[in-house]
N, CA and C atoms as an extended XYZ file, in Angstrom:
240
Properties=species:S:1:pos:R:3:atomname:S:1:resname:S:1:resid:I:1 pbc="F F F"
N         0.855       -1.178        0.000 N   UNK     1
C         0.000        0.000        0.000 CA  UNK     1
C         0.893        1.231        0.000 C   UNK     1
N         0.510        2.267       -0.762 N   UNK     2
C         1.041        3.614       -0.768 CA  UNK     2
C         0.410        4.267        0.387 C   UNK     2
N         0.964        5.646        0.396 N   UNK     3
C         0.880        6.220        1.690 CA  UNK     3
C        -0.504        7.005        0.951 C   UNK     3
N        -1.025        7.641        0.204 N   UNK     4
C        -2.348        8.156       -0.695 CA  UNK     4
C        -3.257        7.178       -0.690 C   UNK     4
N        -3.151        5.720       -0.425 N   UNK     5
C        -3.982        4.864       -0.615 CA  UNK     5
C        -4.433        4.633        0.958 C   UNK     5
N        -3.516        4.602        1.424 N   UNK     6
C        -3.141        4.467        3.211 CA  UNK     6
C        -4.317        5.610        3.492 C   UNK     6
N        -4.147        6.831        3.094 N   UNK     7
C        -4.895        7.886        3.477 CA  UNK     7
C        -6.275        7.764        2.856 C   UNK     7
N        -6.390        7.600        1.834 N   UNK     8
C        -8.231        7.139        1.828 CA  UNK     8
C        -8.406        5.558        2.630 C   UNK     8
N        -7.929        4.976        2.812 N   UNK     9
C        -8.527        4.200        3.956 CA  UNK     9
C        -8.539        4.606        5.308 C   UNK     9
N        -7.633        4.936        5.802 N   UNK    10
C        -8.267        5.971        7.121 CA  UNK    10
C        -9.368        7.134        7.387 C   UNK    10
N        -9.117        7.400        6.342 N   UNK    11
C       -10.708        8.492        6.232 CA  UNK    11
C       -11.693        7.263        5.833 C   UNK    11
N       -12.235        6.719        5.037 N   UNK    12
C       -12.958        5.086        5.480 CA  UNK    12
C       -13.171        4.603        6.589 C   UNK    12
N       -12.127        4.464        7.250 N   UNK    13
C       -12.493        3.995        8.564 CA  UNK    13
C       -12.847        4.859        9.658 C   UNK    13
N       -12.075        5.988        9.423 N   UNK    14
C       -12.658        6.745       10.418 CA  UNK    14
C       -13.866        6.822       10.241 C   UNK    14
N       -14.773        7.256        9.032 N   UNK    15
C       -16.032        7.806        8.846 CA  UNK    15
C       -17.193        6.183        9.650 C   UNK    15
N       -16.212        5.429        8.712 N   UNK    16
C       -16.973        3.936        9.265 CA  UNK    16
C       -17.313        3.862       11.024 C   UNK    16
N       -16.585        4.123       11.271 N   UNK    17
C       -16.389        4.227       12.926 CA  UNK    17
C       -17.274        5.187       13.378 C   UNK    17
N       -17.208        6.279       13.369 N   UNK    18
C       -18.215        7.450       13.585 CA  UNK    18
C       -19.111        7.167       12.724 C   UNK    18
N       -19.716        6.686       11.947 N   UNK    19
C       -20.953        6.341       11.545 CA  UNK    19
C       -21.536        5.407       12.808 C   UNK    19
N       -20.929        4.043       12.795 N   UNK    20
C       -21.184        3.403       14.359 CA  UNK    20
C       -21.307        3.782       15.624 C   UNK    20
N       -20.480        4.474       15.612 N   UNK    21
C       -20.575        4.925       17.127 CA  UNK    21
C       -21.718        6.022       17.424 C   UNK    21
N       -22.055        6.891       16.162 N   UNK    22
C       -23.342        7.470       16.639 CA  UNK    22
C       -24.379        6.960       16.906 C   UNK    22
N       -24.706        5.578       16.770 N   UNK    23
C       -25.895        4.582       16.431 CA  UNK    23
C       -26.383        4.499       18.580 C   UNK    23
N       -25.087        4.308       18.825 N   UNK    24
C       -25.199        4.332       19.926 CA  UNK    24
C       -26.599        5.046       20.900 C   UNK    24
N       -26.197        6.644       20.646 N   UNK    25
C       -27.185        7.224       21.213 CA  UNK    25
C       -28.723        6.888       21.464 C   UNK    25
N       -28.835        6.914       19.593 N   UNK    26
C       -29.894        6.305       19.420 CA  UNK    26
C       -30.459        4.952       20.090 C   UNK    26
N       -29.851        3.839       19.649 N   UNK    27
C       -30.173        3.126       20.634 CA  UNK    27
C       -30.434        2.545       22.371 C   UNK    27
N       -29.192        3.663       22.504 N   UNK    28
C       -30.136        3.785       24.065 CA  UNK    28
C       -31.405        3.986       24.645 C   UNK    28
N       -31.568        5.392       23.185 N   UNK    29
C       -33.274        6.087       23.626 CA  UNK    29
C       -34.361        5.049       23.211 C   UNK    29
N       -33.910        4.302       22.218 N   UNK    30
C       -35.196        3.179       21.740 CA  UNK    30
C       -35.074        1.782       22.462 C   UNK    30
N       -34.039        1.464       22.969 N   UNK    31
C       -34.234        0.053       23.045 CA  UNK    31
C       -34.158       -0.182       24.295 C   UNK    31
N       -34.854       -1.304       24.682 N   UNK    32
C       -34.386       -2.078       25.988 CA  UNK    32
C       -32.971       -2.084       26.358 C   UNK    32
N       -32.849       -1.793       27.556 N   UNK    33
C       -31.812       -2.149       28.590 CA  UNK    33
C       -30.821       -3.145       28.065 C   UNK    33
N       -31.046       -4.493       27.959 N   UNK    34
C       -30.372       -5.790       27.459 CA  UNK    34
C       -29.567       -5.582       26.028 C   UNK    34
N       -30.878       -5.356       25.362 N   UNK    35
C       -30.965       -5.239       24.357 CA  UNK    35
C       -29.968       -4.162       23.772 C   UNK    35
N       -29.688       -3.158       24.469 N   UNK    36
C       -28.765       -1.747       24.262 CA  UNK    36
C       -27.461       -2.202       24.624 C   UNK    36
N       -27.232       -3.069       25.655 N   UNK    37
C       -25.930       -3.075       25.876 CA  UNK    37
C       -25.327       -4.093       25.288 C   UNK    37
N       -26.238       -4.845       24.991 N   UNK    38
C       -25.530       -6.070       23.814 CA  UNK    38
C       -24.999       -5.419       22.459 C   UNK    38
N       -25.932       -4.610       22.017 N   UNK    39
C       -25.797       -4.226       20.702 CA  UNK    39
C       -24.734       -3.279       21.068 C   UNK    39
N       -24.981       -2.292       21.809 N   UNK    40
C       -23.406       -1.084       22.321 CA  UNK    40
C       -21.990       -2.014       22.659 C   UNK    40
N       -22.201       -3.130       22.864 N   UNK    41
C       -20.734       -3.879       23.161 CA  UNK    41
C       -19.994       -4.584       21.661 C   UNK    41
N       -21.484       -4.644       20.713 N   UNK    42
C       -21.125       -5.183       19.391 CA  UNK    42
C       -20.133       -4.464       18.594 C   UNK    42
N       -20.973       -3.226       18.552 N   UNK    43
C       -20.529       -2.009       17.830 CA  UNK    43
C       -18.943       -1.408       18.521 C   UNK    43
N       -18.979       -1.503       19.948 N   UNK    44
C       -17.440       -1.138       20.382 CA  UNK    44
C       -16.630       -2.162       19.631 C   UNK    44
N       -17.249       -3.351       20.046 N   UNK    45
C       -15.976       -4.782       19.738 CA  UNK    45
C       -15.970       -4.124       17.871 C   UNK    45
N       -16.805       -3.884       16.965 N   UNK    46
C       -16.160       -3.511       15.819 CA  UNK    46
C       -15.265       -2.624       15.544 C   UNK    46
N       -15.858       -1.393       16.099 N   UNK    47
C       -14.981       -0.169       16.329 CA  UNK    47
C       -13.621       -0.817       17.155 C   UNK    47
N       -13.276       -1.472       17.788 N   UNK    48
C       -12.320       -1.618       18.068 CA  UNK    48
C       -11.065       -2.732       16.972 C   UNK    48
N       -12.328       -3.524       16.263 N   UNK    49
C       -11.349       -3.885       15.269 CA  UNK    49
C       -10.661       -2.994       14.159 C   UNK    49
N       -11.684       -2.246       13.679 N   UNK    50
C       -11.230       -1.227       12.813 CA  UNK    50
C       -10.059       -0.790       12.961 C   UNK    50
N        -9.607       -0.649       14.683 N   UNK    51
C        -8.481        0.029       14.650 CA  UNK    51
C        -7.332       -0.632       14.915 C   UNK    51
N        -7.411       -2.129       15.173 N   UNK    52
C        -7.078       -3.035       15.449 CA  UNK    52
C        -6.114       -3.737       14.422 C   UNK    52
N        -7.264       -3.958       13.453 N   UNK    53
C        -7.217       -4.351       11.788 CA  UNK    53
C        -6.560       -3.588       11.463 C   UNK    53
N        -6.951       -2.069       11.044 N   UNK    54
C        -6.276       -1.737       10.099 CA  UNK    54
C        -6.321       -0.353       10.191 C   UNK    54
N        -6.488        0.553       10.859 N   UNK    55
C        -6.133        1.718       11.499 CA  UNK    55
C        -4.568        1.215       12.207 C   UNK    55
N        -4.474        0.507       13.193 N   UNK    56
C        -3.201        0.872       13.721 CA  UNK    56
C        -1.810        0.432       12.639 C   UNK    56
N        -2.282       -0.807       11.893 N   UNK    57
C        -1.576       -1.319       10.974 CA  UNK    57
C        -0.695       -0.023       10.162 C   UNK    57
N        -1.881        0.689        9.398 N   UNK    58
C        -1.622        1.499        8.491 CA  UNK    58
C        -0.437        3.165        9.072 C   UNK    58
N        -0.854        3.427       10.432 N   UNK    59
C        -0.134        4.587       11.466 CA  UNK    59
C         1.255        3.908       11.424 C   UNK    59
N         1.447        2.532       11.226 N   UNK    60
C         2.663        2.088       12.036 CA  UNK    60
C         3.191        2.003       10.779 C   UNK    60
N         2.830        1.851        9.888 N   UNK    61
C         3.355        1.636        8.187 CA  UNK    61
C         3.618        3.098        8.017 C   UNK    61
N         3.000        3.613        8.336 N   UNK    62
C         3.302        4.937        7.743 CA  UNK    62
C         2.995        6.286        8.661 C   UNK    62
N         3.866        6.769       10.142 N   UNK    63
C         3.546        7.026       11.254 CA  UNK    63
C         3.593        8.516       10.961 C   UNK    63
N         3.908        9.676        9.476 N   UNK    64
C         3.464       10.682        9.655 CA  UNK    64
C         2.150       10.954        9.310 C   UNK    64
N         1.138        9.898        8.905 N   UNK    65
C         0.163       10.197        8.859 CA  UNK    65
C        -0.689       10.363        9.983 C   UNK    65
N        -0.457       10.180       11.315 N   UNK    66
C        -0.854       10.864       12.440 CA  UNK    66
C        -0.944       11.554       12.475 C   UNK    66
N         0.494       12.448       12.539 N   UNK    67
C         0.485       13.737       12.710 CA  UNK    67
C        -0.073       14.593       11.756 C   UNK    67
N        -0.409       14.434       10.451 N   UNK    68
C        -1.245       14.724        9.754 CA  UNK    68
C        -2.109       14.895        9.847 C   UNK    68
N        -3.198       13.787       10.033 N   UNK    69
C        -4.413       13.925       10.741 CA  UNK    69
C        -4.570       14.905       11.584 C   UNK    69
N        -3.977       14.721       12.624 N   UNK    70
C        -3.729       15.179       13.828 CA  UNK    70
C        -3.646       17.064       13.757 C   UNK    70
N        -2.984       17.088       12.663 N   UNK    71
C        -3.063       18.969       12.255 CA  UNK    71
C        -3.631       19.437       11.683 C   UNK    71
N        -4.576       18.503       10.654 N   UNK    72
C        -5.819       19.009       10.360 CA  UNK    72
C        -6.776       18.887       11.225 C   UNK    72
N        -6.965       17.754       12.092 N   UNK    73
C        -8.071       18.222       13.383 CA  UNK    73
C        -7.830       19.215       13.894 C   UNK    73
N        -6.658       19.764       14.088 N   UNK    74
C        -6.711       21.210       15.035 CA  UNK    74
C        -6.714       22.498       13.888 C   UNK    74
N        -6.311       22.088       12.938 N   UNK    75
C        -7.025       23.311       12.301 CA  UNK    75
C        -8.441       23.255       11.398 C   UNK    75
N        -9.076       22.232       11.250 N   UNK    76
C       -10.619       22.482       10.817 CA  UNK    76
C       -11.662       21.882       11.453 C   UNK    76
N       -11.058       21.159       12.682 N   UNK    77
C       -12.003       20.424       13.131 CA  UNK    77
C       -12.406       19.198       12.703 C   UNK    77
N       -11.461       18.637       12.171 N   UNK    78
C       -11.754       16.981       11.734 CA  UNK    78
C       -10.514       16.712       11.070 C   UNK    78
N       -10.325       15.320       11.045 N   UNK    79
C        -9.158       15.006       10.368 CA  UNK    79
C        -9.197       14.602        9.341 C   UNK    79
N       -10.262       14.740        8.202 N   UNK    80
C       -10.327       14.426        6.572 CA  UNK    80
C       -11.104       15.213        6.250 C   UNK    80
């Protein structure tokens, strides 16, 4: 993988991830108790592969893209 290719998959995953993790909310307000924390432990255990898989993979292959990220979050408020 190139480091341009590297970088549209992290914006992928990131978005992938924050797509999930907002689901969250929602499901607290609609669902049963049980039912919420099963599904909220699903969605972490994915979100945690994501970064697992292939978020950390890709930082360690190619570790100025952190800091990249990382300086566009502080200057626009997101990192893609």
């Amino acid at each position: 993988m190139n480091k341009d290719l590297a970088s549209i998959v992290l914006s992928s995953t990131n978005r992938s991830a924050g797509e999930l993790a907002s689901l969250i909310p929602m499901l607290k307000e609609v669902c049963e108790d049980a039912e919420y924390q099963e599904l909220k432990m699903a969605l972490a255990s994915i979100i945690s592969d994501i970064w697992f898989r292939v978020d950390k993979r890709i930082l360690e292959q190619f570790p100025d893209l952190e800091r990249e990220m990382n300086d566009r979050l502080n200057k626009y408020g997101r990192k893609f």
